[in-house]
N, C-alpha and C positions, 0 to 999 in steps of 0.2 A: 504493500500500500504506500509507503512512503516515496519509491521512487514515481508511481501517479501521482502523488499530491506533490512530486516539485517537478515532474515536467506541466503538470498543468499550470502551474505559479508561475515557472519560467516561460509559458507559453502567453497568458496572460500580460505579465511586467514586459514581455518583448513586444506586445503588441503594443502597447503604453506610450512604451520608449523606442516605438519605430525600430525595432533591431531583429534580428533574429532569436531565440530560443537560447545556440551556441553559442550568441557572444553575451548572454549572461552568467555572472560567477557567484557564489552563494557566499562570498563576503563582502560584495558590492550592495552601495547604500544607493536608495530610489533617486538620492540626489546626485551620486554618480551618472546615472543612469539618464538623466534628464528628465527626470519624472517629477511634476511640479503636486502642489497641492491636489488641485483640480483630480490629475493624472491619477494621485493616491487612491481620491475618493472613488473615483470609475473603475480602478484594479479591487477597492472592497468588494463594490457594487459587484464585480464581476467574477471574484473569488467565491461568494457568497453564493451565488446563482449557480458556478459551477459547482462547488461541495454540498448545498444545497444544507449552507450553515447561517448564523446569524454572528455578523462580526459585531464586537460593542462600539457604540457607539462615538465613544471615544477614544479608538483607536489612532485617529491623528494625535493625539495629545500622553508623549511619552511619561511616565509616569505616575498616570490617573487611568492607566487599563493594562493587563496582562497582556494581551495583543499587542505583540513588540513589531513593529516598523520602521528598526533601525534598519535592518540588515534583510536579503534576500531570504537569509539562514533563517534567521527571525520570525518574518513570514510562515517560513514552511513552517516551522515549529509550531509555531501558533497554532497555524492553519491546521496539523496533525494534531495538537491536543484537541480543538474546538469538534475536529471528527471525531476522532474517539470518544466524548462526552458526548456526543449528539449517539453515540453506537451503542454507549451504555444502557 
């Protein structure tokens, strides 16, 4: 399961940031990536839909939510624990 939940994220963030899949790396920050606020919100929007999860709502805002957004890594993390609570 885990390598689906970060080709799909890296499919996702590539769409984002205009790039391919392959030229993203999982210790790359969205702001590397060129991925502005906006950009962030639409990759929730759009992670959410494909894992068919409920990201919190304040996820842009480091510090005030589990849903970490520093890091691609991060993401996926995230994105794999919020699956597995929704499996339980």
């Amino acid at each position: 399961m885990a390598e689906d939940v970060q080709e799909k994220i890296f499919a996702i963030i590539a769409e984002q940031a205009v790039l391919e899949p392959a030229d993203i790396s999982m210790e790359q920050s969205l702001d590397e990536l060129g991925i502005d606020s906006l950009g962030l919100v639409e990759s929730i929007f759009a992670i959410e839909e494909a894992f068919d999860i409920d990201v919190p709502f304040n996820a842009n805002e480091p510090g005030k939510s589990e849903f970490d957004v520093t890091t691609v890594a991060s993401i996926v993390t995230a994105v794999e624990k919020l699956v597995a609570e929704q499996a339980a």
